[in-house]
C-alpha positions in Angstrom: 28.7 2.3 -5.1 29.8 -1.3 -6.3 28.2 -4.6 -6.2 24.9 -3.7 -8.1 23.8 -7.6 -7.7 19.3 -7.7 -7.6 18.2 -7.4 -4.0 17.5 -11.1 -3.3 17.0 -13.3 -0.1 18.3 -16.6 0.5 14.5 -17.9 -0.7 15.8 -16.3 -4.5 13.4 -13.6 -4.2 14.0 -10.6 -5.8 12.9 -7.4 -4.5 12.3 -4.3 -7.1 9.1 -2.5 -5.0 9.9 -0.3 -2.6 7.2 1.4 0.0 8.1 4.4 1.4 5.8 6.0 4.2 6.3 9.8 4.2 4.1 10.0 7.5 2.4 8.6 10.3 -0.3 11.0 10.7 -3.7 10.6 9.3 -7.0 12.3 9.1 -9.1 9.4 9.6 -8.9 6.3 12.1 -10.0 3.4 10.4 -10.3 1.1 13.2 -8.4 -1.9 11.2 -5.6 0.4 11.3 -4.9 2.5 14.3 -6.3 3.5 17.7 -8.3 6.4 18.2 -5.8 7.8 20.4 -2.2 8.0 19.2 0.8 10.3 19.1 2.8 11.4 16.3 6.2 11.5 15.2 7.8 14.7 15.8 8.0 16.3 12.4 12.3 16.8 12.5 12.2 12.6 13.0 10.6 12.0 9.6 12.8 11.6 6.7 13.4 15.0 4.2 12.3 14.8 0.7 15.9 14.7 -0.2 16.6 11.9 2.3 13.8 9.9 0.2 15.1 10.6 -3.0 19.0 9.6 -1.9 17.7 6.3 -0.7 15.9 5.6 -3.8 18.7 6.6 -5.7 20.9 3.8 -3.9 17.7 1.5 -4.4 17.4 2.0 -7.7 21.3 0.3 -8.9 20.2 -2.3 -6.9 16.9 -3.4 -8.9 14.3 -1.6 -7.3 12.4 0.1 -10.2 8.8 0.6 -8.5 8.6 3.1 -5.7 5.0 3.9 -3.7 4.4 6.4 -1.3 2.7 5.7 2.2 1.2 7.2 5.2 -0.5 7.1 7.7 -2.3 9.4 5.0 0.8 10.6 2.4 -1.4 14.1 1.0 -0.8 15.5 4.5 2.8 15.7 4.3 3.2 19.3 2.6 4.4 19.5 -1.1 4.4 15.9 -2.0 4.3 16.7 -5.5 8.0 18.1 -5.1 8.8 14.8 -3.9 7.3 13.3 -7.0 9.1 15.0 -9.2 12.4 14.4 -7.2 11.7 11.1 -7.9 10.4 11.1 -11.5 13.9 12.6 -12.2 15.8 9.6 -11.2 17.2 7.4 -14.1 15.7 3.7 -13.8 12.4 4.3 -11.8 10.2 3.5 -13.9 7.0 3.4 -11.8 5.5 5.7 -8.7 2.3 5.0 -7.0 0.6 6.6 -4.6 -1.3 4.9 -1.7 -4.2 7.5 -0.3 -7.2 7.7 1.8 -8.3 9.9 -1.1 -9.7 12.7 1.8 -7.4 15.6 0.4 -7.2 14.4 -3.1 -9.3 16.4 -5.3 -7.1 19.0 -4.1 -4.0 17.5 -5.0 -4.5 15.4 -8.3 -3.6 17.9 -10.7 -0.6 18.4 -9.5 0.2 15.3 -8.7 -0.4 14.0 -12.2 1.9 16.8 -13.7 4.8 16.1 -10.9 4.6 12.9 -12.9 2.8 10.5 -10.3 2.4 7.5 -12.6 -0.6 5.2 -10.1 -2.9 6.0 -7.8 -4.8 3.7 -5.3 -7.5 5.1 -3.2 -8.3 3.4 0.4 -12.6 3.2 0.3 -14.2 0.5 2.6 -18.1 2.0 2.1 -20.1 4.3 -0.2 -22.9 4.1 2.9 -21.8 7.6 5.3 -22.8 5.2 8.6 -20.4 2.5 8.0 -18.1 4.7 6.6 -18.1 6.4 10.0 -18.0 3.4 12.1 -15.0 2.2 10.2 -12.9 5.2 10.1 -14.3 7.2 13.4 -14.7 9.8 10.6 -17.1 11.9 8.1 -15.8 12.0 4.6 -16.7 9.4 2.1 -18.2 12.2 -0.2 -14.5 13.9 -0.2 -13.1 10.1 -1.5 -15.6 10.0 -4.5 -14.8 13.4 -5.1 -10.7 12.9 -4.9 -11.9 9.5 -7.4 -13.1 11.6 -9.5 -10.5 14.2 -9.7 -8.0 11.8 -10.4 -10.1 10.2 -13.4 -10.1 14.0 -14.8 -6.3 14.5 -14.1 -5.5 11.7 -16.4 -4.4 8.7 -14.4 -5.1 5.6 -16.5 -5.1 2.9 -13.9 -7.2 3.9 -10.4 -7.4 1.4 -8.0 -10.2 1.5 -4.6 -8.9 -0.7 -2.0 -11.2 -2.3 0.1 -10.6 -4.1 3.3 -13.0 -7.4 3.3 -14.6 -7.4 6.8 -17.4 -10.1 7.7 -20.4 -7.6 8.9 -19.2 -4.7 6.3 -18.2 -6.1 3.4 -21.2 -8.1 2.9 -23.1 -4.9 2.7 -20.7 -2.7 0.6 -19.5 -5.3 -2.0 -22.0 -4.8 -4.7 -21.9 -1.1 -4.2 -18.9 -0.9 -4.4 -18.3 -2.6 -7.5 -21.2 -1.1 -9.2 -19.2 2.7 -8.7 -15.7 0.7 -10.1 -17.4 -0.2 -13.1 -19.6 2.5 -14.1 -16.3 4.6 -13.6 -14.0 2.6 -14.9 -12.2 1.6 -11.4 -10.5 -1.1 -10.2 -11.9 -2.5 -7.3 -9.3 -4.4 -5.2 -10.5 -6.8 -2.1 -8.3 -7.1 0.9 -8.7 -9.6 3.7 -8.5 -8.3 6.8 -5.4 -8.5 8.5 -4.1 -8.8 11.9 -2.3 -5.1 12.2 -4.7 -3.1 13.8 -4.6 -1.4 16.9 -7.5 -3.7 18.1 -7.2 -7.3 18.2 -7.6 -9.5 15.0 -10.6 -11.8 15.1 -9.9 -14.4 12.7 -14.1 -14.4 12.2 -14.1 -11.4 10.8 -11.9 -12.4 7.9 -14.1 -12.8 4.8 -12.2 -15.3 2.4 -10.8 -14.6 -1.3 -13.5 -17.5 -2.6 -16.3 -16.4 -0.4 -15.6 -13.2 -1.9 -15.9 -14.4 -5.4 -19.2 -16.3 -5.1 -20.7 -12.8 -3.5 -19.3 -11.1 -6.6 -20.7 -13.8 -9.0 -24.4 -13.7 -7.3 -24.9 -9.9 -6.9 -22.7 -8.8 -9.4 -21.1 -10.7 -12.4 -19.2 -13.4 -13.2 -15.8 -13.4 -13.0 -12.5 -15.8 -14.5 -8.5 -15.5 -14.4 -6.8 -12.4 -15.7 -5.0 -13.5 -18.8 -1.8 -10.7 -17.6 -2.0 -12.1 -13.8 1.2 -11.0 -12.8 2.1 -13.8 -10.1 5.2 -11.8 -8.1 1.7 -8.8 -8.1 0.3 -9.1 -4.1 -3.5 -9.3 -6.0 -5.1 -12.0 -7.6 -6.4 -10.3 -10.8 -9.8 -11.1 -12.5 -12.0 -9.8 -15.6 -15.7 -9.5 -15.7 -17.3 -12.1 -18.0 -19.5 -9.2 -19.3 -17.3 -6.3 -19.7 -13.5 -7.6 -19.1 -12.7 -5.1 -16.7 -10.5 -5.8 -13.8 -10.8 -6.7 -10.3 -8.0 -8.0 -7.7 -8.2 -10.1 -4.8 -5.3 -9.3 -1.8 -5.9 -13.2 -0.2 -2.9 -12.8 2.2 -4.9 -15.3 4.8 -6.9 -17.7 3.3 -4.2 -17.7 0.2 -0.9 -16.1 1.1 1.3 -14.9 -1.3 5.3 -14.3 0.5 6.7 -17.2 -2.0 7.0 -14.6 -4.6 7.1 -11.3 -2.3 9.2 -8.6 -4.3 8.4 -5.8 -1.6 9.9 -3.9 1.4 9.2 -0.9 3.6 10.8 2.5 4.5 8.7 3.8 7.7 8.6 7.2 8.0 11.0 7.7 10.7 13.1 5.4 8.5 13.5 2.4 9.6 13.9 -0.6 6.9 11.4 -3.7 7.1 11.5 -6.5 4.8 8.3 -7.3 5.5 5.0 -6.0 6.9 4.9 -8.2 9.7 8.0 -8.2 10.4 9.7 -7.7 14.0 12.6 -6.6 13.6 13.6 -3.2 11.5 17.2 -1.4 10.6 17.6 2.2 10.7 19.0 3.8 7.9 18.6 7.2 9.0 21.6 7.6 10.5 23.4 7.0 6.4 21.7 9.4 5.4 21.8 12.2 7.8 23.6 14.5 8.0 25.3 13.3 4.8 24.5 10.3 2.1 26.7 7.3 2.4 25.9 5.4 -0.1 27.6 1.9 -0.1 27.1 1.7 3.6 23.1 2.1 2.8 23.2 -0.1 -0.4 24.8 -3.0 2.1 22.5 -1.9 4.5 19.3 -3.1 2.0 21.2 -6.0 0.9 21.6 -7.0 4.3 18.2 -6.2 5.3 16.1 -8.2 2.6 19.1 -11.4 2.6 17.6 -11.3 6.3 13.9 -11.6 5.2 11.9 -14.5 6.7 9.8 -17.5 4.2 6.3 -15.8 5.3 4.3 -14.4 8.3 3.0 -17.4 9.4 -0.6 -15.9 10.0 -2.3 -19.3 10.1 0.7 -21.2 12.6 1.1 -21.0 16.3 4.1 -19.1 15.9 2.7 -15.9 14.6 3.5 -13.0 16.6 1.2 -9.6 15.5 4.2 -6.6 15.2 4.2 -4.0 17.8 3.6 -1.2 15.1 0.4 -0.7 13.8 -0.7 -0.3 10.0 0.0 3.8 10.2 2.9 3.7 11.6 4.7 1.0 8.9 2.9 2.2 5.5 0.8 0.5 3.8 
């Protein structure tokens, strides 16, 4: 390949983190997500392991030195750990996460961890069983504590439980929540809800990043700045005044963050997004199958994220929700 210039768009953001969903199917159906109903790529349209692991090695000349894996829910594609430790091998990626409903993981942290998985973040909305059932349309928050759990024993240092800040829910859930994070050493991580559901978005049920803050100050503890806020990080980081453990804050309503975006998306079908919300997708699939080519793919994701828009212009008139749902892109 030549030209190894940073990936940056024409807003001088440079782009090092790189999502790759390695499905679309899921076990659960959380109802911010996906519809009950849906159908399923044909397994021989998603991307091989080796498919991933050549595009990451054109990614990774060009800048890109954090990789996480997606889904739908990502411990349902077969042998991920071999696809962890395809990556692991590649000189200059020097960070894979894991994004997971955390339904299969007790299973699958052992062998995760010695693939050489470097971060895990586990998707938990509830520790109550009813709303935990009404979210996701499925059993199963006593298999997420347990995959927590496993992955505490199997030696990742930095877990992460992302929760998805719904007015009616979250309310409920928040001190619980960050009661478990703490006692087990956690990081609890508050999303506002986002319009990329299957249902529509009510802008009422979104619960806002200082709303959240002065819940977490009256039922919890106080909290102040991170000192290490990493400003290009999607999160807003905090410490406990009491015990200086972390919590985030995802604000991408009430405070959003695509000034300093360094991200984009491989779907698992493999199509190329610069953004989450965004419209329009390329598909690389075709440069890598049935053989690699490897500057036509490296101009591809130049060309891709030089295209990337200033922001998804939730709170204007000209927003326009993206025909995919959240399962379907990656998280």
């Amino acid at each position: 390949m030549t030209n190894l210039l940073p990936l940056t768009d024409t807003f001088g953001r440079v782009h090092n983190n790189l999502r790759i969903s390695v499905t679309d199917r899921c076990n659960l159906r959380c109802t911010y997500c996906m519809p009950e109903d849906v159908t399923f790529l044909p397994k021989d349209d998603l991307l091989t392991f080796e498919e991933i692991a050549a595009l990451v090695r054109v990614a990774v000349p060009l800048g890109v030195d954090k990789v996480r894996l997606t889904g739908g829910e990502p411990l349902l594609r077969r042998g991920l750990p071999a696809l962890v430790a395809m990556l692991r091998d590649i000189p200059g990626l020097l960070d894979i996460g894991l994004t997971t409903n955390g339904i299969l993981l007790a299973q699958q942290a052992d062998a995760l961890a010695s693939a050489g998985l470097t971060r895990v973040n586990v998707s938990l909305d509830t520790l109550d069983p009813g709303r935990f059932r009404e979210l996701t349309r499925r059993d199963g928050v006593e298999q997420v504590v347990a995959g927590l759990l496993a992955a505490k024993r199997a030696g990742f240092d930095r877990i992460k439980v992302n929760a998805v800040a719904m007015r009616g829910f979250i309310e409920h859930d928040l001190a619980p929540l960050a009661h478990f994070c703490r006692a087990h050493g956690f990081e609890l991580r508050l999303i506002e809800y986002m319009p990329i559901g299957a249902e529509a978005w009510e802008r009422g049920k979104v619960v806002p990043a200082h709303e959240l803050l002065e819940l977490l100050d009256a039922q919890v503890a106080p909290l102040s700045p991170a000192a290490d806020y990493d400003p290009a990080a999607p999160a807003m980081d905090f410490v406990y005044a009491d015990t200086g453990a972390k919590l985030g804050i995802i604000a991408s309503v009430s405070r959003p963050f695509c000034d300093r975006c360094n991200r984009l998306r491989v779907t698992a079908d493999g199509k190329l997004r610069n953004c989450l919300f965004a419209l329009d997708e390329l598909d690389v699939k075709p440069l890598l199958r049935p053989t690699v080519r490897a500057d036509e793919l490296a101009a591809a994701l130049r060309s891709n994220v030089r295209a990337k828009w200033a922001g998804h212009q939730f709170n204007t008139a000209d927003f326009v929700k993206p025909a995919r749902t959240m399962h379907s892109i990656g998280g």
